[in-house]
Backbone bond lengths (Angstrom), bond angles and torsions (degrees), N, CA, C in turn:
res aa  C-N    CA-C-N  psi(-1)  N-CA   C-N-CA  omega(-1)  CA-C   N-CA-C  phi
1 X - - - 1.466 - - 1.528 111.97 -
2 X 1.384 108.17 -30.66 1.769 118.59 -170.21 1.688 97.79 -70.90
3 X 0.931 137.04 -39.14 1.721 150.06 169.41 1.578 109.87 -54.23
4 X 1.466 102.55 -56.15 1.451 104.05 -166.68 1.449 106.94 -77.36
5 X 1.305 110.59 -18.38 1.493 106.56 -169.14 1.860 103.80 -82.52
6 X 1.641 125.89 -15.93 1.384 131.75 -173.63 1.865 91.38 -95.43
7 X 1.642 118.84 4.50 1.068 107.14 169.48 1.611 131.15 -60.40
8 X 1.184 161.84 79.89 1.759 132.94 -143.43 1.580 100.78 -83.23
9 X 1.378 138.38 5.49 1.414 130.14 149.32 1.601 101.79 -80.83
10 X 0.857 120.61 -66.06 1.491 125.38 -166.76 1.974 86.18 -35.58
11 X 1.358 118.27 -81.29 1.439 120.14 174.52 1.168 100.14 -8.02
12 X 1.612 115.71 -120.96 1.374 136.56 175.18 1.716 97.86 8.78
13 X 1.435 116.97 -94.08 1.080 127.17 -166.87 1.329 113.08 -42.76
14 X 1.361 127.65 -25.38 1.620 122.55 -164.43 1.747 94.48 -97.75
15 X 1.332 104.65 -29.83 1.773 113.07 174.00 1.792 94.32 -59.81
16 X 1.379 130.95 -83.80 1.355 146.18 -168.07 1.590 78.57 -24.40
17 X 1.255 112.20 -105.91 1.757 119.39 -163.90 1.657 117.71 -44.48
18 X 0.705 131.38 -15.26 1.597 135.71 -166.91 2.116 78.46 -98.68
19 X 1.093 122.84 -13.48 1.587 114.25 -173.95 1.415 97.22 -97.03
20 X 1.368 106.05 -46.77 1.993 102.94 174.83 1.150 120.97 -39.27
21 X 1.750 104.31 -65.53 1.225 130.71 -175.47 1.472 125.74 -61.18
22 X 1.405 108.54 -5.35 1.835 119.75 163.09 1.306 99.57 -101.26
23 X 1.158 130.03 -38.23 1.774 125.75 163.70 1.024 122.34 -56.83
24 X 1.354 119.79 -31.45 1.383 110.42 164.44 1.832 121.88 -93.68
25 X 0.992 123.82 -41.36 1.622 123.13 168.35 2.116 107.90 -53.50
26 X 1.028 101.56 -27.94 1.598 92.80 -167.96 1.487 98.26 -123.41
27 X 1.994 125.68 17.41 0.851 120.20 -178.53 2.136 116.41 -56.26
28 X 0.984 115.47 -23.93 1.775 124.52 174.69 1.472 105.04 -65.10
29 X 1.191 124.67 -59.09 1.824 106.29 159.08 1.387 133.39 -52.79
30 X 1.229 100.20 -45.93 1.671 104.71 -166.72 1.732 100.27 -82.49
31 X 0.954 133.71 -40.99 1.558 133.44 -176.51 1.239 103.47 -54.90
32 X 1.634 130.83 109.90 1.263 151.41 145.11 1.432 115.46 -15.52
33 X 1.593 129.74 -45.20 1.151 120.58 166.01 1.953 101.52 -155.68
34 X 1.567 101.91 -165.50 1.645 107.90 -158.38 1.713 72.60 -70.12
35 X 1.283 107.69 157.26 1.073 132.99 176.51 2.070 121.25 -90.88
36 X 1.581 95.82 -8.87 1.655 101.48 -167.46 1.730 92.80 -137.09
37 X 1.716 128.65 27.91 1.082 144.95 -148.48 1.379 100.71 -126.63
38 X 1.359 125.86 82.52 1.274 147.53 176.87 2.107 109.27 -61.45
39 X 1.749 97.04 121.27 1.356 110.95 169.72 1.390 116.76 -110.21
40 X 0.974 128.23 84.90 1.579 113.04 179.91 1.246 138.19 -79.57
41 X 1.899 101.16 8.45 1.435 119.98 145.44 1.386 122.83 -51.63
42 X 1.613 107.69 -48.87 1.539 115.01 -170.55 1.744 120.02 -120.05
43 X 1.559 106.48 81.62 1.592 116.93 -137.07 1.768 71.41 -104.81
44 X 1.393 122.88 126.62 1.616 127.64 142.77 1.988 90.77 71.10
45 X 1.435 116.74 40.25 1.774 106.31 168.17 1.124 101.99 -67.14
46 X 1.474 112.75 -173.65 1.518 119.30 -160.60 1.797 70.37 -116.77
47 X 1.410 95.42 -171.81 1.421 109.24 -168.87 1.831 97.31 -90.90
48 X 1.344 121.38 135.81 1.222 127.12 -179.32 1.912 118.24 -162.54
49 X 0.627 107.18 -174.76 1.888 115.47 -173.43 1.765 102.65 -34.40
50 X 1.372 102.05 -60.15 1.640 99.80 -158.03 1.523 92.15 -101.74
51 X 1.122 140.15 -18.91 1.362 131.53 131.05 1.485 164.58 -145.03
52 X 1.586 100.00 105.57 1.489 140.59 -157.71 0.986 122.96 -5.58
53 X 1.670 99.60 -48.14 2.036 126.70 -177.64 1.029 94.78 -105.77
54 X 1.585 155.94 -26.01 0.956 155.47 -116.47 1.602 136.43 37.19
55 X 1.522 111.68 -142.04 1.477 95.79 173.14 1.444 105.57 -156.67
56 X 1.765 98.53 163.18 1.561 94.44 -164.24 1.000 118.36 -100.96
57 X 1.573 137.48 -144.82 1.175 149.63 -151.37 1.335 115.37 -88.17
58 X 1.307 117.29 11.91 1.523 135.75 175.50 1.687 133.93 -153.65
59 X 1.408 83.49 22.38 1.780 117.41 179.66 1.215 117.30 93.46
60 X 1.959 109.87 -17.37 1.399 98.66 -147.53 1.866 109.17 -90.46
61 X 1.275 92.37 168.36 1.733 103.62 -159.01 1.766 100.93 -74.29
62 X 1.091 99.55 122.20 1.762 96.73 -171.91 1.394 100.13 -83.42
63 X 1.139 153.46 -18.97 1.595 156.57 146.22 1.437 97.79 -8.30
64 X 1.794 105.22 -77.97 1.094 128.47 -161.98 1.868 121.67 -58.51
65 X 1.808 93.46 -26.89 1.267 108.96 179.79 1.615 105.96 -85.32
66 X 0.978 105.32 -43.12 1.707 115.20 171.21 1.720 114.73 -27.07
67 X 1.356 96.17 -69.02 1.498 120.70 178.87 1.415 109.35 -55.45
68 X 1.371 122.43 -75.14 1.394 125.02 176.10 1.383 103.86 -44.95
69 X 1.200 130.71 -33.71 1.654 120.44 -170.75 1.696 117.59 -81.67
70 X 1.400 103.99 -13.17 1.522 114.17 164.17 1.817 106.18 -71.98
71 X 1.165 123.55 -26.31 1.586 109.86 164.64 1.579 102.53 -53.92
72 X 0.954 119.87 -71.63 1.822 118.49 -165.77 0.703 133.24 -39.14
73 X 2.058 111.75 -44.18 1.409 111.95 -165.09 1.838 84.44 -115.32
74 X 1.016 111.84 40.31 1.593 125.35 152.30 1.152 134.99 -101.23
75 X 1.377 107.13 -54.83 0.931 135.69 153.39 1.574 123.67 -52.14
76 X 1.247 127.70 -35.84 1.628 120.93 174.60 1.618 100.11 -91.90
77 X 1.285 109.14 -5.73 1.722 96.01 -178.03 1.608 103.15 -89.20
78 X 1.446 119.90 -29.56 1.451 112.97 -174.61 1.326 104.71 -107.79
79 X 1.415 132.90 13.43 1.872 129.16 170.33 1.935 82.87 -106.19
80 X 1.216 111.44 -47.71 1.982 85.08 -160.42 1.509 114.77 -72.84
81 X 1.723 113.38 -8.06 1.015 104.36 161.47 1.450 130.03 -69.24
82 X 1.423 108.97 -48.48 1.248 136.08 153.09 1.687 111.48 -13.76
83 X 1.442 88.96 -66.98 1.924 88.82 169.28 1.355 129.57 -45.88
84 X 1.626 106.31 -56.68 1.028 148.74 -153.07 1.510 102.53 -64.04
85 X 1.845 116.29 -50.36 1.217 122.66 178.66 1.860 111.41 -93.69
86 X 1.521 109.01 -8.34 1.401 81.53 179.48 1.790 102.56 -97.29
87 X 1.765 111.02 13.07 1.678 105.04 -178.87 1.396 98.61 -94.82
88 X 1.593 110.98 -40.15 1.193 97.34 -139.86 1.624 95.11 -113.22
89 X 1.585 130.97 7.35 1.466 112.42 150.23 1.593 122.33 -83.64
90 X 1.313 101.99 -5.86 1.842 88.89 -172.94 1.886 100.88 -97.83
91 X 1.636 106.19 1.36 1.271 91.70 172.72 1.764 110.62 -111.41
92 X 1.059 115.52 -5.39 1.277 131.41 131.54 1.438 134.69 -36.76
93 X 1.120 107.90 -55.39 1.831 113.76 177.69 1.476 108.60 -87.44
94 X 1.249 120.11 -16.09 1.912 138.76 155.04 1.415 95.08 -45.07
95 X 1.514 105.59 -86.52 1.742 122.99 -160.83 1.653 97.26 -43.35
96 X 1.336 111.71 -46.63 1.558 109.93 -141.77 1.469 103.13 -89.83
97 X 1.449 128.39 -9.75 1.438 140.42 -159.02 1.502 107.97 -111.05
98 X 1.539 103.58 -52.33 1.534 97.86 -174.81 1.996 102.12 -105.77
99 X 1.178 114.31 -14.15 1.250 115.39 -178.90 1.611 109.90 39.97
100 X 1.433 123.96 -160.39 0.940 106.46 -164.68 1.919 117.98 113.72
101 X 1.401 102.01 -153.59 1.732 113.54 166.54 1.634 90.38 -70.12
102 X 1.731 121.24 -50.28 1.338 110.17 -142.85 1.697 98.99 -81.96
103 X 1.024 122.15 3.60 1.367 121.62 169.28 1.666 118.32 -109.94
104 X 1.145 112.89 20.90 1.670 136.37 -173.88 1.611 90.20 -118.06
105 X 1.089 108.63 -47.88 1.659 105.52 -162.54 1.544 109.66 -75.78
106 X 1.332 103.52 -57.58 1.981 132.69 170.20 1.632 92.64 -39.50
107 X 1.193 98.60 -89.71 1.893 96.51 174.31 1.453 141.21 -10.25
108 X 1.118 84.75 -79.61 2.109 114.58 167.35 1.732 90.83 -52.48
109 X 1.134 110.35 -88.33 1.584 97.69 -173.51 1.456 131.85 -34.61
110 X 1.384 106.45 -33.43 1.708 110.14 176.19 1.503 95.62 -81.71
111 X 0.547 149.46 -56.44 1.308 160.79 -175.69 1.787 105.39 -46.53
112 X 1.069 122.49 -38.03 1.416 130.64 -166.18 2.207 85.45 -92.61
113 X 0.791 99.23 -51.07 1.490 110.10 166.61 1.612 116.25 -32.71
114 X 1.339 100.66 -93.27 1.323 113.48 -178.45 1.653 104.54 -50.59
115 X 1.551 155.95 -0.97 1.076 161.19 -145.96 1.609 92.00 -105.66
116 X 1.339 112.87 -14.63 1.364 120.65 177.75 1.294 134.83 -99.59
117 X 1.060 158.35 89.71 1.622 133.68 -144.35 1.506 101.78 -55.74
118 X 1.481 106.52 155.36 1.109 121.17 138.08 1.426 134.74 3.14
119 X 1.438 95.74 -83.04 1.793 92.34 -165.64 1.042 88.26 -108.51
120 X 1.280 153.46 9.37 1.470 137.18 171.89 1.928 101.41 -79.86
121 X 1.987 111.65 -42.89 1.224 104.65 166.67 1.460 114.96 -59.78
122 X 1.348 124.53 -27.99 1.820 110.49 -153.51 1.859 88.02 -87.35
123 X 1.088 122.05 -16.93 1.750 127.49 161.49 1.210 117.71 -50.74
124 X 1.248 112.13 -46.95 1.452 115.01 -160.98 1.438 100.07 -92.59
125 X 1.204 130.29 -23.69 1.877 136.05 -165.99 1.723 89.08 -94.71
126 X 1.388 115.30 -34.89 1.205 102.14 -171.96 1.983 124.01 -83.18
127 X 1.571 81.08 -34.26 2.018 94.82 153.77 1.595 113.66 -55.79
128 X 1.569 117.74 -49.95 1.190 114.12 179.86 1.370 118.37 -48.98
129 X 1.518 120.53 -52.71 1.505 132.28 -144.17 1.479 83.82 -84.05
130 X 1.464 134.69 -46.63 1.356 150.42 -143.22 1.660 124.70 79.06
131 X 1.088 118.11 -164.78 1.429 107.80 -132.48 1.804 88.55 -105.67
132 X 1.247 141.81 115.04 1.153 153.54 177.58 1.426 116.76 -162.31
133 X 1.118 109.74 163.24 1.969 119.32 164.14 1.175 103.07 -62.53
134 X 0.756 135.83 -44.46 1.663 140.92 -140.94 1.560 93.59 -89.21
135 X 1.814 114.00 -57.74 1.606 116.88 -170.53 1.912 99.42 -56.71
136 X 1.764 106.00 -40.64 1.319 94.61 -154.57 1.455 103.11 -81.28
137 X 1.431 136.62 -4.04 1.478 137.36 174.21 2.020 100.77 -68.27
138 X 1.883 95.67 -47.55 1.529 87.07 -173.42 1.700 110.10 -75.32
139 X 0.865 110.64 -18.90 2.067 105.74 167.94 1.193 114.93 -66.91
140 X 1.324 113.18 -56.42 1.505 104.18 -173.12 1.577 110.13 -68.75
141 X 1.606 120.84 -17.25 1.750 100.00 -169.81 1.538 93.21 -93.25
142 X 1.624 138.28 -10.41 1.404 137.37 -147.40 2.147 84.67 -103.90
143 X 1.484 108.53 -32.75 1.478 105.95 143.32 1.043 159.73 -62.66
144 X 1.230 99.36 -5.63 1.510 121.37 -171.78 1.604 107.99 -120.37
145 X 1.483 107.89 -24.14 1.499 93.76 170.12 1.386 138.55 -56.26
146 X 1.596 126.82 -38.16 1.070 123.18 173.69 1.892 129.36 -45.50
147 X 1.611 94.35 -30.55 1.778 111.50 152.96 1.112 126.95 -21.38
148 X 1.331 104.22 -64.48 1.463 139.86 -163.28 1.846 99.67 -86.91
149 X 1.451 108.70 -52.79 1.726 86.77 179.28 1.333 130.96 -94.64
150 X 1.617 109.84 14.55 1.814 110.40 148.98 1.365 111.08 -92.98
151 X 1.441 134.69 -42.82 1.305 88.22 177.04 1.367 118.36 -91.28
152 X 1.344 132.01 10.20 1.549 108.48 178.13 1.856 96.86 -92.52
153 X 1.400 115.63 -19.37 1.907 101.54 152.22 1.432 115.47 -52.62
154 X 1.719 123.60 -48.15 1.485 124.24 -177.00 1.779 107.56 -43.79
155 X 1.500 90.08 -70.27 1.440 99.52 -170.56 1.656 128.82 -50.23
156 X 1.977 97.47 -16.55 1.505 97.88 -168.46 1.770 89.61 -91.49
157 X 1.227 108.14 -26.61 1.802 84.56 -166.01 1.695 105.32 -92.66
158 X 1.266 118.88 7.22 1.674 123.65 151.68 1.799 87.55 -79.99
159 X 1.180 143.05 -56.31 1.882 104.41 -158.85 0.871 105.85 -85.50
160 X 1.866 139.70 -35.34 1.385 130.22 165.36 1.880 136.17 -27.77
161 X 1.648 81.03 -15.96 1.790 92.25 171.01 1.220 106.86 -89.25
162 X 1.375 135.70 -26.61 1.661 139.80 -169.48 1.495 106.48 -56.49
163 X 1.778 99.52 139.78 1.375 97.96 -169.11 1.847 103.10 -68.86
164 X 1.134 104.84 -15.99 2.018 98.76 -177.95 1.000 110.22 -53.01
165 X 1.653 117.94 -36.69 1.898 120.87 -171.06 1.309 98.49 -74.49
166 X 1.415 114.91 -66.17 1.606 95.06 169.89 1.775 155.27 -11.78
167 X 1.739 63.87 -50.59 1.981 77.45 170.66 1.077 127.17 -97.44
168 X 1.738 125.28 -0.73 1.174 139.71 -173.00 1.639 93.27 -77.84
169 X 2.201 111.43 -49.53 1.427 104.74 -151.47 1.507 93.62 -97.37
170 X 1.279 108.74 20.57 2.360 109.76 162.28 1.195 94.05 -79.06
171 X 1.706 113.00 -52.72 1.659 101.50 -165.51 1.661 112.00 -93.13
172 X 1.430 110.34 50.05 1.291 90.16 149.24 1.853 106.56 101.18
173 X 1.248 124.35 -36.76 1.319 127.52 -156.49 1.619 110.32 -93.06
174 X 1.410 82.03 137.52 1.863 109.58 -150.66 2.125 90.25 -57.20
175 X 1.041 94.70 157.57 1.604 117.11 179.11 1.677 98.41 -66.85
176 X 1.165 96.70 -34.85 2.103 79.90 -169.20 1.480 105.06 -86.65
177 X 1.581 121.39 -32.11 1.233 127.96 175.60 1.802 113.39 -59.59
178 X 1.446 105.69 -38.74 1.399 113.35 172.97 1.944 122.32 -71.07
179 X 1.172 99.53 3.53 1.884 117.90 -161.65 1.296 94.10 -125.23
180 X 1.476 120.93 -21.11 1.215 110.37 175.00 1.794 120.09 -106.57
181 X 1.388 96.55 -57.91 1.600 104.52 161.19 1.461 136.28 -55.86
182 X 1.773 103.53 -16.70 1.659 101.97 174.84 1.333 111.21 -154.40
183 X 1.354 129.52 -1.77 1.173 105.10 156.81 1.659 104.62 -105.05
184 X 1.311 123.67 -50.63 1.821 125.43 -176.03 2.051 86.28 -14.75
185 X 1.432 126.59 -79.19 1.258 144.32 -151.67 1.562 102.62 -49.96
186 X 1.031 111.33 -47.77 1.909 120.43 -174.29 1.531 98.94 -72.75
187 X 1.153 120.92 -16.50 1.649 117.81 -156.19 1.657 93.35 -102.09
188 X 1.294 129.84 -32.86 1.553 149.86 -154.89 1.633 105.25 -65.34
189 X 1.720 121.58 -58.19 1.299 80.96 161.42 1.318 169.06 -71.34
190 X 1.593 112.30 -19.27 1.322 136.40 154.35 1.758 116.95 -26.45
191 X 1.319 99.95 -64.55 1.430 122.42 162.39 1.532 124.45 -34.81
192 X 1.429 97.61 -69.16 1.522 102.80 169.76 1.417 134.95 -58.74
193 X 1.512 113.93 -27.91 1.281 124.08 148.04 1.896 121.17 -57.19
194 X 1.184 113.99 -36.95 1.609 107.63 -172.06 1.727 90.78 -84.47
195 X 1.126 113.94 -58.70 1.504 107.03 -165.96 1.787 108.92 -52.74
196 X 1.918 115.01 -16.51 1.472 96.78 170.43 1.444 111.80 -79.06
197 X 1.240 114.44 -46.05 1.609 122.87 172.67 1.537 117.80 -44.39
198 X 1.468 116.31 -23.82 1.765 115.88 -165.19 1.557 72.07 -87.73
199 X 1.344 121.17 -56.95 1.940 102.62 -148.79 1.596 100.66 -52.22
200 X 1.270 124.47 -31.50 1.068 98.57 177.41 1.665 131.58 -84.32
201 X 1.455 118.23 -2.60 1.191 122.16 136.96 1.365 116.95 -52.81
202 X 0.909 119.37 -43.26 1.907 113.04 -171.35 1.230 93.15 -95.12
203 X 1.429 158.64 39.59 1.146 139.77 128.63 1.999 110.59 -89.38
204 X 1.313 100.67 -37.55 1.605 110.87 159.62 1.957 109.89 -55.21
205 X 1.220 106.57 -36.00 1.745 95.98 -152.57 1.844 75.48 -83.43
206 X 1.152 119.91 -46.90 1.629 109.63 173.68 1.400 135.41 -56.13
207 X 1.319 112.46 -12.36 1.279 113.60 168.27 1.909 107.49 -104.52
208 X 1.120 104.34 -20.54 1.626 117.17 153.52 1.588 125.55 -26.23
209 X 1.864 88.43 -75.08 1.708 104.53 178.78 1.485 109.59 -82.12
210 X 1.514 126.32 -6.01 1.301 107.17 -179.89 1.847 99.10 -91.82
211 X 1.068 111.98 -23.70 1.540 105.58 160.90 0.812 108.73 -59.08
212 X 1.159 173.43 50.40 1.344 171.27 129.76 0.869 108.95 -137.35
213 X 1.499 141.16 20.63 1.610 121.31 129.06 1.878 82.53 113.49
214 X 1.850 130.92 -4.86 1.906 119.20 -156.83 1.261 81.06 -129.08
215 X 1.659 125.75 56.04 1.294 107.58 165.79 1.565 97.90 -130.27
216 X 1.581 110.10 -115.22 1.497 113.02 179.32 1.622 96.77 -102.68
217 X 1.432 96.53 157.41 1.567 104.07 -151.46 1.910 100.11 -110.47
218 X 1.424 110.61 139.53 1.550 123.47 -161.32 1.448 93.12 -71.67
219 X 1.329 99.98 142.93 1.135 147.73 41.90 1.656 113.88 -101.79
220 X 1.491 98.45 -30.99 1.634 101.81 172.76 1.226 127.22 -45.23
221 X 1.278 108.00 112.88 1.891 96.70 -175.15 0.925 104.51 -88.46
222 X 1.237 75.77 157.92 1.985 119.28 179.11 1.395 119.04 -125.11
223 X 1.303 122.01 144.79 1.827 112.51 158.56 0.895 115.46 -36.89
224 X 1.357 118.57 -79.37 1.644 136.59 -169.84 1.434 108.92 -51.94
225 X 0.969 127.66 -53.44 1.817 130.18 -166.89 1.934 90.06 -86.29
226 X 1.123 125.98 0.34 1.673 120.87 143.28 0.904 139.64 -85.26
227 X 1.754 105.43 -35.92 1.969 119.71 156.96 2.324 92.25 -48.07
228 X 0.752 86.66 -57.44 2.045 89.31 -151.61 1.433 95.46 -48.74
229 X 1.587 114.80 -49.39 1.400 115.31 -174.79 1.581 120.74 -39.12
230 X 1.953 98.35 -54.97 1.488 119.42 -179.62 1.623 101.64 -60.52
231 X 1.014 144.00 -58.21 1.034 130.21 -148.20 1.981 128.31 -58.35
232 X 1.374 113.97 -5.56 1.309 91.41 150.33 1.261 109.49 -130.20
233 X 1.538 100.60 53.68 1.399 109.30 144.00 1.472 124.78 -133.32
234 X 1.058 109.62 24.18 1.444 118.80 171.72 1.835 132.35 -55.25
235 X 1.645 106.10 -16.97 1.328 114.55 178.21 1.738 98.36 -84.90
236 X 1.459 110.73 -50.67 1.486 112.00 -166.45 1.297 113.01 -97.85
237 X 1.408 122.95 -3.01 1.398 130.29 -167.89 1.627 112.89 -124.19
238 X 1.496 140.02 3.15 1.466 150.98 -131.37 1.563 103.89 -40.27
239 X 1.542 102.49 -50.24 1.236 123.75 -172.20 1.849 119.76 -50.90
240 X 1.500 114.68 -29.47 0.930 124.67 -172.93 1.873 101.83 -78.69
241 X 0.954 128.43 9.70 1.661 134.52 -162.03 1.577 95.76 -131.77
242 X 1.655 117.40 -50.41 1.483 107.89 -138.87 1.944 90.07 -91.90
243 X 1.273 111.96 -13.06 1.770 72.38 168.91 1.257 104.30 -128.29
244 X 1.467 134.84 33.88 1.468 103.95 152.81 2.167 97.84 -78.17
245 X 1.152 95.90 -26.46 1.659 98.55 -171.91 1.455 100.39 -38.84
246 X 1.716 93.22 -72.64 1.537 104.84 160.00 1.702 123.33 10.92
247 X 1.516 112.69 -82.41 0.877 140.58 -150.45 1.467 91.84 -62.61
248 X 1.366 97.24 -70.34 1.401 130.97 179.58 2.235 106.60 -33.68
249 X 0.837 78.07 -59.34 1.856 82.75 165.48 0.854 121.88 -52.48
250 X 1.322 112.69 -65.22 1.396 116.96 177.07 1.467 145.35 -57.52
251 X 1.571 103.00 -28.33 1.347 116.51 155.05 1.247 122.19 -48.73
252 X 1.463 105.91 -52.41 1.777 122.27 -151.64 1.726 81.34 -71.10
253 X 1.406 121.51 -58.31 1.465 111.35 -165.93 1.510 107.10 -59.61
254 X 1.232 117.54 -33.71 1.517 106.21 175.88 1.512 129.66 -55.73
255 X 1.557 106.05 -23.96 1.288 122.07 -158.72 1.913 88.55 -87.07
256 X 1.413 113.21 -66.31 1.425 122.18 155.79 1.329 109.01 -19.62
257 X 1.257 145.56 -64.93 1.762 130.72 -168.13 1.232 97.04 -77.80
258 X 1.385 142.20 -28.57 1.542 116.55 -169.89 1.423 96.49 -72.70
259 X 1.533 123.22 -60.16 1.394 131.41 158.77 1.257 128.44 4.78
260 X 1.550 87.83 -49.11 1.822 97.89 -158.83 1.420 91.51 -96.94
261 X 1.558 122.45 -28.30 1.729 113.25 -167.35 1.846 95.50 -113.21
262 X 1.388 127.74 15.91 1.339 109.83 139.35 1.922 122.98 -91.66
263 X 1.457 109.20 -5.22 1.100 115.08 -176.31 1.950 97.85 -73.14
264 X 1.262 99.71 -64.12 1.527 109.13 -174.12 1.790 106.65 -54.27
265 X 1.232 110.48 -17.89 1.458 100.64 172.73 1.681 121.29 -94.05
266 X 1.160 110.06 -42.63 1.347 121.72 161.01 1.528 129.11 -70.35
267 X 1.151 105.48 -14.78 1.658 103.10 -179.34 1.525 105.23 -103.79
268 X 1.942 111.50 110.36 1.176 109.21 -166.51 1.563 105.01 -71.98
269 X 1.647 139.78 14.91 1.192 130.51 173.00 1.513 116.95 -107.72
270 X 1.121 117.79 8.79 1.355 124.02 163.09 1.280 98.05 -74.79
């Protein structure tokens, strides 16, 4: 932590998200007004005193929507990872440890997986399930697992050669105790670097499907289902587009510098 913290990306980046992430936990104080609270006095204002971002196509204060919309695409960036790493490293350290059928099967399947993009699968799981927070957290992390179980297979059959494992399974010590006590730990930073870099894919793939109508469902805002709103109003309305994007940027790059400055700290070949 003493390294990462003299990082100035790691900084920056842990400042950017550590700013979301108080906007969104304390978003009910800090939000200026209800966020799904229609004025039809003040339909598409420009940005001014009483409101900052202004407001959109149904009075309401995009400030307020801004903030509340960092719960969502917060929330699906740190639960689908969440998924993502508790499916797809323990079937990973399976494939990569005992190999075998169960690393023929693990394989081939991730592999038949990943043959798909990304967000074209977390589209199609998220059309399937239908259109909620909840469906689009489980698409994007049930997409994201295959990530997670090549390299934590890579990483397990590089430590499974170490002479420590060796000597653990002379004396005796059970296979799950050895997957958990000495390799799970050797395998962890690698991991922790992709799962910071994926959330910020899954804060994009969440503002993705809520553009398209398969994310969290309106009135609840969202980034994405605020990009779709703005868009044919982008000549007379600009404001209604440029900061959930905003937001939306800024996260993903935040998520990117921790990414990028836990890699350089954890990777003893930098």
């Amino acid at each position: 932590m003493a390294r990462l913290a003299k990082e100035p990306a790691a900084l920056i980046g842990g400042f950017i998200v550590l700013f979301f992430v108080t906007l969104a936990v304390f978003a009910p104080s800090i939000a200026p007004y209800d966020p799904v609270a229609s004025d039809w006095s003040a339909v598409r204002l420009a940005p001014e005193l009483a409101h900052p971002f202004g407001t959109d196509d149904l009075g309401r204060d995009i400030l307020s929507r801004v903030i509340f919309g960092a719960r969502a695409s917060l929330a699906a960036g740190f639960i689908s990872v969440v998924i993502a790493v508790a499916v797809g490293v323990p079937l990973g350290l399976i494939a990569g440890y005992f190999g075998s059928i169960a690393d023929v099967v693990i394989s081939r399947l991730a592999d038949a997986v990943l043959a798909c993009p990304f967000l074209v699968l977390a589209i199609a799981l998220a059309a399937f399930l239908g259109p909620s927070l909840e469906n689009t957290m489980i698409a994007i992390g049930v997409s994201a697992v295959p990530i997670f179980v090549r390299l934590a297979r890579g990483q397990t059959l590089s430590v499974r050669e170490e002479d420590y494992i060796s000597a653990a399974v002379s004396q005796g010590v059970s296979h799950p105790k050895i997957l958990l006590a000495h390799v799970l730990p050797n395998i962890m930073p690698p991991i922790l670097v992709q799962a910071t870099l994926t959330t910020a894919i899954a804060v994009l793939a969440e503002a993705s499907l809520a553009f398209l109508g398969l994310g969290q469902l309106p009135p609840a805002p969202s980034w994405g289902s605020m990009l779709d709103a703005a868009r044919q109003f982008l000549l007379d309305a600009p404001w209604m587009a440029v900061f959930p994007g905003l937001a939306i940027v800024a996260v993903v790059i935040g998520f990117n510098l921790i990414g990028d400055a836990l890699n350089d700290v954890l990777n003893p070949r930098m």
